[in-house]
VOFITOR-411619 format. One record per residue (C-alpha): chain; x, y, z; residue in three letters. Coordinates in pm, 1 decimal, padded with zeros to 6 digits. Example, Ala and Ser with C-alpha at 12.3 -4.5 7.8 and 13.67 -1.06 7.14 Angstrom:
REM VOFITOR-411619
A, 01230.0, -00450.0, 00780.0, ALA
A, 01367.0, -00106.0, 00714.0, SER
REM end
This chain:
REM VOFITOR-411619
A, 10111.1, 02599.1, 12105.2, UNK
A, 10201.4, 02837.7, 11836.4, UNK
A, 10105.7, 02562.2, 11536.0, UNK
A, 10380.0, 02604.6, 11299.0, UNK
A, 10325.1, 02258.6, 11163.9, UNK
A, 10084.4, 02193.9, 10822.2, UNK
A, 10000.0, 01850.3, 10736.5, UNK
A, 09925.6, 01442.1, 10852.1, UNK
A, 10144.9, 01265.0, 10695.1, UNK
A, 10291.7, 01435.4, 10417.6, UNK
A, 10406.0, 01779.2, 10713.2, UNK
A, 10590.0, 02096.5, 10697.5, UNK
A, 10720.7, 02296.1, 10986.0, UNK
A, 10836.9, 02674.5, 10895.5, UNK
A, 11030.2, 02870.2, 11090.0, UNK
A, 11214.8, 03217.1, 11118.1, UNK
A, 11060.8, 03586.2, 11106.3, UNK
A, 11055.5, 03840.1, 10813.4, UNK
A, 11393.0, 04048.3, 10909.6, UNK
A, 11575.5, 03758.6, 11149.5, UNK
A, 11885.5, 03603.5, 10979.2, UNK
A, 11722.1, 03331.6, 10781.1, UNK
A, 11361.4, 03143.5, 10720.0, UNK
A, 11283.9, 02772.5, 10644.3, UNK
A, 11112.4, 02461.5, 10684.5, UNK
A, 11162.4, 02116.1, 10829.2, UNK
A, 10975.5, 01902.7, 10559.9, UNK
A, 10863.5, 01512.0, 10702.3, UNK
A, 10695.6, 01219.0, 10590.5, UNK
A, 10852.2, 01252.6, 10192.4, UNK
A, 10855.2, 00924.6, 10069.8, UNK
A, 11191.0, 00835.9, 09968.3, UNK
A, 11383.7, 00752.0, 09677.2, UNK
A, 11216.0, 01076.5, 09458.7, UNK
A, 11450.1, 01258.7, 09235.0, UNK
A, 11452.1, 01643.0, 09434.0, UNK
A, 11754.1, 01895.7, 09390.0, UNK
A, 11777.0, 02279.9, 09523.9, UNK
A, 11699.2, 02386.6, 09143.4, UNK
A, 11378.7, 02204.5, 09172.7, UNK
A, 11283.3, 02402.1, 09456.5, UNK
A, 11415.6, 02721.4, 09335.5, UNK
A, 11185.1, 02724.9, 08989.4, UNK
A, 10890.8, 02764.7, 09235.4, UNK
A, 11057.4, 03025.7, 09475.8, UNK
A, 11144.2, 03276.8, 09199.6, UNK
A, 10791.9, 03239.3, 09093.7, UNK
A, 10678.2, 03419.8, 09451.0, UNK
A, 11013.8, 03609.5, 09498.9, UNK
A, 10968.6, 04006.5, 09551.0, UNK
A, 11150.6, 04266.6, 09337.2, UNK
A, 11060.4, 04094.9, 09002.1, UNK
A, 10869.4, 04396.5, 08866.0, UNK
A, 10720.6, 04718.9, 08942.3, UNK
A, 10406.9, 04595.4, 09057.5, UNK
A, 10550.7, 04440.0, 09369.4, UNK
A, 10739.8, 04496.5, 09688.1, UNK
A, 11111.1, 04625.2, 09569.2, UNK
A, 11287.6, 04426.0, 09842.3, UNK
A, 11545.0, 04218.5, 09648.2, UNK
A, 11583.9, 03855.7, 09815.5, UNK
A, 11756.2, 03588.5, 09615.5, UNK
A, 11519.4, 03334.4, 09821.2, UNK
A, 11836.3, 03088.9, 09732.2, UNK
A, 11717.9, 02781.2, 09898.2, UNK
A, 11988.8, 02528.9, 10062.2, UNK
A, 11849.5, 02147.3, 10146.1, UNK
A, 12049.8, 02068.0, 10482.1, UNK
A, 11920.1, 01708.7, 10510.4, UNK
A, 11727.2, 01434.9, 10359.2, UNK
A, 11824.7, 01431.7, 10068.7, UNK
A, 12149.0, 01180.8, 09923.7, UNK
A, 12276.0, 01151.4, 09600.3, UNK
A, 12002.7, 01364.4, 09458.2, UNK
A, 11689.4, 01108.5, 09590.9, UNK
A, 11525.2, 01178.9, 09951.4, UNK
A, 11615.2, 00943.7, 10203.3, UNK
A, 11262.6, 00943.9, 10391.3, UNK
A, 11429.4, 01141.8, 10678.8, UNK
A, 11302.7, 01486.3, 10749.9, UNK
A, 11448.1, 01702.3, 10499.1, UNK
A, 11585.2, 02070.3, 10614.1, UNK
A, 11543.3, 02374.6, 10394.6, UNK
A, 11723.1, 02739.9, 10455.4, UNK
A, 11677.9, 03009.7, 10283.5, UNK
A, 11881.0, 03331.1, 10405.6, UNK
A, 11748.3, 03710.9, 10423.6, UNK
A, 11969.6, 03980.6, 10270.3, UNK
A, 11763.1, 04247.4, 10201.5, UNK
A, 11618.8, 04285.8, 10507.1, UNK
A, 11594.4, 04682.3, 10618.8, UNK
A, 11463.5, 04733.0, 10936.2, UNK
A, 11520.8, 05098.2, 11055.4, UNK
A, 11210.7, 05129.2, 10777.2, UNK
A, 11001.9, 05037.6, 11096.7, UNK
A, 11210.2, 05226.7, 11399.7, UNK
A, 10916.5, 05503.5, 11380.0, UNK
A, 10593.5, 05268.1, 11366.0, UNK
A, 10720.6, 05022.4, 11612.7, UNK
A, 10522.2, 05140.3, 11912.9, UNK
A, 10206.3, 05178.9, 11656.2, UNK
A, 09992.4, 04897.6, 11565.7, UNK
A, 09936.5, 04890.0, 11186.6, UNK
A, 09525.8, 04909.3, 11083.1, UNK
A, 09472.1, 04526.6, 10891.6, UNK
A, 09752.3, 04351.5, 11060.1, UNK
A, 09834.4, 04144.7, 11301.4, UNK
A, 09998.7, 04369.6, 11514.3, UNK
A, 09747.3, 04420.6, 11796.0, UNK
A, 09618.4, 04069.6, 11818.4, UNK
A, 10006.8, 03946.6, 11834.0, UNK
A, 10056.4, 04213.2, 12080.5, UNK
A, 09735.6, 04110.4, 12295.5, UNK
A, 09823.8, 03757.0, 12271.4, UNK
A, 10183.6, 03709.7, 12365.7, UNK
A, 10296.9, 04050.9, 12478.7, UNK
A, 10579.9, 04096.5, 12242.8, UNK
A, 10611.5, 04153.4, 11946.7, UNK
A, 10859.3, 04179.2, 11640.1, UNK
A, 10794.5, 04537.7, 11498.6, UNK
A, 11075.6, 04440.8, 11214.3, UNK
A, 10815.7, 04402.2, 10906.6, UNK
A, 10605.7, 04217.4, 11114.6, UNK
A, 10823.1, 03961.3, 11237.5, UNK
A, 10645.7, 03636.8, 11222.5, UNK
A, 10318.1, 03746.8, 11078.7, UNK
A, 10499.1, 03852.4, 10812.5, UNK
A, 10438.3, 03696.0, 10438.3, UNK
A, 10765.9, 03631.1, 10375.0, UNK
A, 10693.5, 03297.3, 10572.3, UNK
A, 10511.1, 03199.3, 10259.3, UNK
A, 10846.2, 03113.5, 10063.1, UNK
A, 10878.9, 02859.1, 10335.9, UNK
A, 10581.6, 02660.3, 10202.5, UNK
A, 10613.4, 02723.4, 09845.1, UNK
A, 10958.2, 02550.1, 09951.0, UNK
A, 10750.1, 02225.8, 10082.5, UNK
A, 10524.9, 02278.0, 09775.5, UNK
A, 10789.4, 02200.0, 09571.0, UNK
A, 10884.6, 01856.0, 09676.3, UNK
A, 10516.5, 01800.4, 09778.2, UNK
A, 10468.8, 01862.1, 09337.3, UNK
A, 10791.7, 01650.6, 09270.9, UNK
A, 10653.6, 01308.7, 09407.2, UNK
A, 10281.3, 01365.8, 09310.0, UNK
A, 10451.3, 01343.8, 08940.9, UNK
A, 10643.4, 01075.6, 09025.7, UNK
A, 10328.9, 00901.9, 09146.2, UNK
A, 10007.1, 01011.4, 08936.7, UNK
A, 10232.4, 01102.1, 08642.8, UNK
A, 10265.8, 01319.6, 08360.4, UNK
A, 09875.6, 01411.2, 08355.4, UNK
A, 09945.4, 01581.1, 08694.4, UNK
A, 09915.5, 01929.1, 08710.0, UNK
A, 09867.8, 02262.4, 08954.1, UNK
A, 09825.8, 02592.7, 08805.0, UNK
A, 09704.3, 02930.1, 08973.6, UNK
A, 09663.2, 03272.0, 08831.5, UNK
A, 09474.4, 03575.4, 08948.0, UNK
A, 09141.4, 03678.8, 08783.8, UNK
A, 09035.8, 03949.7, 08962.0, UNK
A, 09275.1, 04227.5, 09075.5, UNK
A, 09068.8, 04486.0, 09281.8, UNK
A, 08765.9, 04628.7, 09097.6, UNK
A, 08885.8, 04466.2, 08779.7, UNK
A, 08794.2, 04093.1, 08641.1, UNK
A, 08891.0, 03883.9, 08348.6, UNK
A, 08733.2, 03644.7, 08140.0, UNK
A, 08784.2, 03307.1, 08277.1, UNK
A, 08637.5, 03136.5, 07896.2, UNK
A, 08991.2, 03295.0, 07758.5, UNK
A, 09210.0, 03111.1, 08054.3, UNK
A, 09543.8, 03033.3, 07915.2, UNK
A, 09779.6, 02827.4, 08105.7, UNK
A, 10094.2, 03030.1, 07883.7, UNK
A, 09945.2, 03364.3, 07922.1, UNK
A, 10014.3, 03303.9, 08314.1, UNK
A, 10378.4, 03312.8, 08319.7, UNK
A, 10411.8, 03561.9, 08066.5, UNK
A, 10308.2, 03885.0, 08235.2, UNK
A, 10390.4, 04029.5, 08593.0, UNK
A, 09986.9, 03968.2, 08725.8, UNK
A, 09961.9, 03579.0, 08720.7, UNK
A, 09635.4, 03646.6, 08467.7, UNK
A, 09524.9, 03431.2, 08235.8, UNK
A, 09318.4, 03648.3, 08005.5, UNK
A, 09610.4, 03870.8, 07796.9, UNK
A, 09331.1, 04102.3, 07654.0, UNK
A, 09308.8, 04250.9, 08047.2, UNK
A, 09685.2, 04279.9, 08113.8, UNK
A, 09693.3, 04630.8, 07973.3, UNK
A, 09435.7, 04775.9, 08177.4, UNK
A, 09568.4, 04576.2, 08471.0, UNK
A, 09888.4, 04765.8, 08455.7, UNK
A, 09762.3, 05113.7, 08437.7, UNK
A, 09534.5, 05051.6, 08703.3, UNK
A, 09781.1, 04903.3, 08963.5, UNK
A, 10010.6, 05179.0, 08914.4, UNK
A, 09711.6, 05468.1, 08983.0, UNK
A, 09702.9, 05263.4, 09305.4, UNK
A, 10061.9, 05248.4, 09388.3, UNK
A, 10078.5, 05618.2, 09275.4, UNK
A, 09777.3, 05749.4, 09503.0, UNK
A, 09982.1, 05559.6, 09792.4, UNK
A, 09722.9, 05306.7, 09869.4, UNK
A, 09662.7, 04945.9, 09759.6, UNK
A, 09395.6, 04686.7, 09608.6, UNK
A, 09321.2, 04317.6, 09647.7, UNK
A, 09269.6, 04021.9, 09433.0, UNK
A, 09081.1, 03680.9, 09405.5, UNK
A, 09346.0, 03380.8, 09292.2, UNK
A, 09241.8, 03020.3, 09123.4, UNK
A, 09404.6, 02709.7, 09175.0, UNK
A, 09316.4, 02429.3, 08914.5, UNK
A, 09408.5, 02090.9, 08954.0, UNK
A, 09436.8, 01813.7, 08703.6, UNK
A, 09457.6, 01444.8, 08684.3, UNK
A, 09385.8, 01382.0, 09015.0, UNK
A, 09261.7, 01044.6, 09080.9, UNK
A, 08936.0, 00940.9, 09211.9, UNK
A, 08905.3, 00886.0, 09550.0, UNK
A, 09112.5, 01140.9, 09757.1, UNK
A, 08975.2, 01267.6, 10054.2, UNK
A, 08716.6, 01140.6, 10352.9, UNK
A, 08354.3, 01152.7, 10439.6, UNK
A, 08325.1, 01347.4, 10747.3, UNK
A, 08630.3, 01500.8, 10932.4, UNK
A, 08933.4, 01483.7, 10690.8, UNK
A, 08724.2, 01602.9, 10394.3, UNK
A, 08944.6, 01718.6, 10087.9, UNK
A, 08780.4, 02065.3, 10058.0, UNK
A, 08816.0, 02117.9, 10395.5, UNK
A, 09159.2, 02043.3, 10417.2, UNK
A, 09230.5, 02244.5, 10133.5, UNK
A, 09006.0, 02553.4, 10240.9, UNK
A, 09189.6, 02488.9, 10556.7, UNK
A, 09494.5, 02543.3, 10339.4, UNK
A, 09420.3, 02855.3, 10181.0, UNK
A, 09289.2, 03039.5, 10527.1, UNK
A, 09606.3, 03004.5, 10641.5, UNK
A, 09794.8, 03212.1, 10407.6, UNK
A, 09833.0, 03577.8, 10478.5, UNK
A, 09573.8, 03835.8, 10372.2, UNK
A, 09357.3, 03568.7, 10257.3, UNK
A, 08981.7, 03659.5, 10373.3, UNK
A, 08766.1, 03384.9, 10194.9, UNK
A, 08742.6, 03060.4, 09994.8, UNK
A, 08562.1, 02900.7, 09709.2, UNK
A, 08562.3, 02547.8, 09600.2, UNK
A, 08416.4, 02529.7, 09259.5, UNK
A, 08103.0, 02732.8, 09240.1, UNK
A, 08120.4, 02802.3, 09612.4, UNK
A, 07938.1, 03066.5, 09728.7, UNK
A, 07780.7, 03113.2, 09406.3, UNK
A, 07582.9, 02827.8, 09476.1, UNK
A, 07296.9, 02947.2, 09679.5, UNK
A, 07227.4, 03122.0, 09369.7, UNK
A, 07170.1, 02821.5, 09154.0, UNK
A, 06852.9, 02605.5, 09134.4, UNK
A, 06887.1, 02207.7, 09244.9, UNK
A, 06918.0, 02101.2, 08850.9, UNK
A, 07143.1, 02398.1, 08807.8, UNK
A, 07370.0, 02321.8, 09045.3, UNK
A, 07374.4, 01931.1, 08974.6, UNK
A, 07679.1, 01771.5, 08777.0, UNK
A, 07512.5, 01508.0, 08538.3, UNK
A, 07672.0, 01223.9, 08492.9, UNK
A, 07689.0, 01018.7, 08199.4, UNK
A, 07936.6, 00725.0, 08057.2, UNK
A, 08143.0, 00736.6, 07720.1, UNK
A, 08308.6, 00427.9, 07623.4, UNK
A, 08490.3, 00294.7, 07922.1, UNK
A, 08535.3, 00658.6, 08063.2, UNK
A, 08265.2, 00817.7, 08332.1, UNK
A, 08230.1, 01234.2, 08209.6, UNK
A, 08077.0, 01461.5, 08363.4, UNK
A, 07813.2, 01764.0, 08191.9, UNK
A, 07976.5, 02036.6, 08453.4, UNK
A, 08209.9, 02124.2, 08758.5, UNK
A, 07968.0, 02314.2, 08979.3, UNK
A, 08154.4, 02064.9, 09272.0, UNK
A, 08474.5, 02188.9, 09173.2, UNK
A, 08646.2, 01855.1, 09144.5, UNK
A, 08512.5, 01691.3, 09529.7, UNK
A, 08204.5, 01543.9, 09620.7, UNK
A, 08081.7, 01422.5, 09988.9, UNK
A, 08462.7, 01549.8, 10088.7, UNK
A, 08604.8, 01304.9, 09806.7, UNK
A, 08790.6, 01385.6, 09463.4, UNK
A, 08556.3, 01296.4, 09167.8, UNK
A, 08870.1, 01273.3, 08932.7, UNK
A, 08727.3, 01592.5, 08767.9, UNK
A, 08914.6, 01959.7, 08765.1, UNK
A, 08959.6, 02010.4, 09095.4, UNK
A, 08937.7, 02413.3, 09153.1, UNK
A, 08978.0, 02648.0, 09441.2, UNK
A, 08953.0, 03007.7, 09441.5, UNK
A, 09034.9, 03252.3, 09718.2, UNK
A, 09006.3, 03621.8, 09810.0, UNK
A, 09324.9, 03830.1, 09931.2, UNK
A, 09261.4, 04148.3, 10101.4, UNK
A, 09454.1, 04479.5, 10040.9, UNK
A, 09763.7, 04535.2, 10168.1, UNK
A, 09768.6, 04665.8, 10460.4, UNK
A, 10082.0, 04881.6, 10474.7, UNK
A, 09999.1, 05186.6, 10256.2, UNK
A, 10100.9, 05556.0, 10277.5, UNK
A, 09789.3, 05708.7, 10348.2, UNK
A, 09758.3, 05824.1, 10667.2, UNK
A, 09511.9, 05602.9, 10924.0, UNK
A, 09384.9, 05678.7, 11266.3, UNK
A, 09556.4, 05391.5, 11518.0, UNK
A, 09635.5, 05355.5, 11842.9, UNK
A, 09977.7, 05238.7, 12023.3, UNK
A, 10114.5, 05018.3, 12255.0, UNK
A, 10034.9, 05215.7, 12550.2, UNK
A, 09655.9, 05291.2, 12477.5, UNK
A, 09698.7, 05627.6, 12301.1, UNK
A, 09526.7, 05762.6, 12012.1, UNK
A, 09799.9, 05839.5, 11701.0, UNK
A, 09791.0, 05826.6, 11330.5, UNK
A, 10000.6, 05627.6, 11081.4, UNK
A, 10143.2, 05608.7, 10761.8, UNK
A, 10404.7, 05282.1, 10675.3, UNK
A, 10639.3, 05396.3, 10412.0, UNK
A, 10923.5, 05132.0, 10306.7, UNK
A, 10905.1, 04869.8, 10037.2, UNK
A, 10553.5, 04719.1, 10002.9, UNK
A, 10315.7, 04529.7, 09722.8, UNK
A, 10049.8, 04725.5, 09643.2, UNK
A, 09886.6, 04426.0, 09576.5, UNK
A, 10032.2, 04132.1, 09821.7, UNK
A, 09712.6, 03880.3, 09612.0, UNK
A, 09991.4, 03888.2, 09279.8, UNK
A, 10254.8, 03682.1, 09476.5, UNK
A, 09981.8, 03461.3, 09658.2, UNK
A, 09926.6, 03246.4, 09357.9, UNK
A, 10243.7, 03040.4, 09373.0, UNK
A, 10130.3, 02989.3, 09746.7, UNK
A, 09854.7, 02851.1, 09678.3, UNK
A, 09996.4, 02636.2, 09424.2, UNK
A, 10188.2, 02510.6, 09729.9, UNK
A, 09933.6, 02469.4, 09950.8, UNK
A, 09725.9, 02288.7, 09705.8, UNK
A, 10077.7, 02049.7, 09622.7, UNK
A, 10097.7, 01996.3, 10022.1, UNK
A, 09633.3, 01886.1, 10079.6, UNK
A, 09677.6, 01670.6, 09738.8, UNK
A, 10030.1, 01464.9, 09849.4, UNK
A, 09886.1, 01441.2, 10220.1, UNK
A, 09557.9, 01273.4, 10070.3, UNK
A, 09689.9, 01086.8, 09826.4, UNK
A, 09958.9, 00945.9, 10100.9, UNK
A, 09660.7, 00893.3, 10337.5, UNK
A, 09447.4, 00714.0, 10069.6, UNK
A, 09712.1, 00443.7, 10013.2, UNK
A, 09739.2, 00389.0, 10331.1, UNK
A, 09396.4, 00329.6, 10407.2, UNK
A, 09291.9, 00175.9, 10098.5, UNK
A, 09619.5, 00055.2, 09919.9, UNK
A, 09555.4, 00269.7, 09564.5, UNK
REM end
């Protein structure tokens, strides 16, 4: 009962461990006859692959994905469609002197606790490099929510706070995103972004981040009342990615800081169109898409793998110290954002799925 599975009726399985021979996904219920090839997969895996600059991990993986099944003649089939992607870069003997020590901030102890094994090899299974698994699933999951809301569709992340340091959300540009190393929106902070992350990576320690996910032209209607709420499925979504420590959905915790008409999103009609005065909801209300923005933000801790030196203890109940050198972000929240673009893809397919079946639109 490990729960490697995401999903109702749009799912993804992943499988594999950081430094094993290969990770993927078994993708299932992708409706069929959708237009999907590897290279539509692969634009969204080099977005999260490491190596790509200075500010990440320098472990060089191609993440070349291979589709094994489900898909014929370039259009899926509605059978469960297979994805591999092999590791290559994969160095092990970086953990042959830790492996006995659990790491402070990861998994190791609870793993450890829970199943008594565990993979020491960059943290086997715990490991983030799972996460290019779902960005895989992400990517078809994006591929038929165009096909079936559109042109107007759209996900798009970036990270506005990296450690100590914010930007200014009024200067979000979605072409500012891809253009620099940090996901940020705001190109007046990249500058000081840079000098800062590298005084972290120099000092041998590390910083975290808060990532938003905005979605647009989502219909009215997604989601449920009570126990399939769209918020909760996609909070749900976002906790499960590694590192990630806590969740916002529009104003979110912000909220209990706002007065009753503060917080309220007047509503008013223009011409045959309903509008609405603000997005203090972020996008769902009562659990249901409102057709507005829908936004989620979440907060990624540090990474946990730095050089300083941290008191520990190991396997056999003895105080040590620890230090994990090797190849490591020093901030693991700049490669979340395509991940939660993913996620996101994966809550907003399985609704909108779930919403024609139930109500036929």
């Amino acid at each position: 009962m490990s729960f490697n599975t995401f999903g109702k009726i749009f799912r993804f399985t992943t499988w594999g461990e950081s430094h094993g021979p290969a990770i993927g996904c078994i993708v299932d219920g992708c409706p069929p006859n959708i237009n999907i090839k590897e290279q539509d997969i692969q634009i969204e895996l080099d977005k999260r692959k490491p190596g790509q600059s200075k500010f990440t991990t320098q472990r060089k993986e191609d993440d070349k994905v291979q589709i094994l099944s489900g898909v014929f003649e370039g259009k899926t089939t509605g059978t469960p469609i297979s994805l591999i992607i092999y590791n290559k870069d994969a160095k092990s003997r970086d953990y042959e002197t830790i492996k006995n020590k659990f790491r402070p901030g990861h998994a190791d102890f609870t793993y450890f606790k829970k199943y008594g094994i565990r993979d020491y090899r960059g943290g086997g299974r715990q490991s983030a490099r799972e996460t290019a698994s779902r960005v895989a699933a992400g990517a078809i999951a994006k591929k038929v929510l165009k096909n079936k809301i559109g042109k107007r569709f759209k996900v798009i992340g970036a990270v506005t706070q990296l450690g100590i340091l914010g930007c200014d959300i009024k200067k979000w540009n979605d072409h500012t995103i891809r253009k620099n190393p940090f996901f940020c929106p705001d190109k007046s902070i990249v500058k000081l972004w840079e000098k800062y992350l590298l005084s972290i990576r120099k000092s041998g320690s590390s910083c975290g981040a808060v990532i938003e996910i905005r979605a647009r032209g989502i219909p009215v209607g997604l989601g449920a009342p009570i126990y399939s709420k769209l918020d909760m499925d996609i909070a749900s979504a976002m906790m499960s990615i590694n590192a990630v420590k806590g969740v916002n959905i529009g104003s979110g915790m912000n909220s209990a800081l706002l007065t009753g008409e503060e917080n309220s999103d007047e509503i008013f009609q223009k011409g045959k169109n309903i509008k609405f005065n603000s997005n203090n909801a972020g996008g769902i209300l009562g659990g249901i898409s409102t057709g507005q923005e829908i936004i989620v933000s979440f907060a990624v801790k540090p990474t946990s793998s730095i050089l300083k030196i941290r008191k520990t203890i190991d396997k056999f109940g003895k105080n040590t110290s620890i230090s994990v050198k090797g190849r490591h972000d020093p901030c693991v929240g700049i490669r979340a954002v395509p991940v939660g673009e993913a996620m996101l893809n994966c809550v907003l397919l399985d609704h909108y799925l779930l919403n024609k079946a139930q109500c036929g639109n």
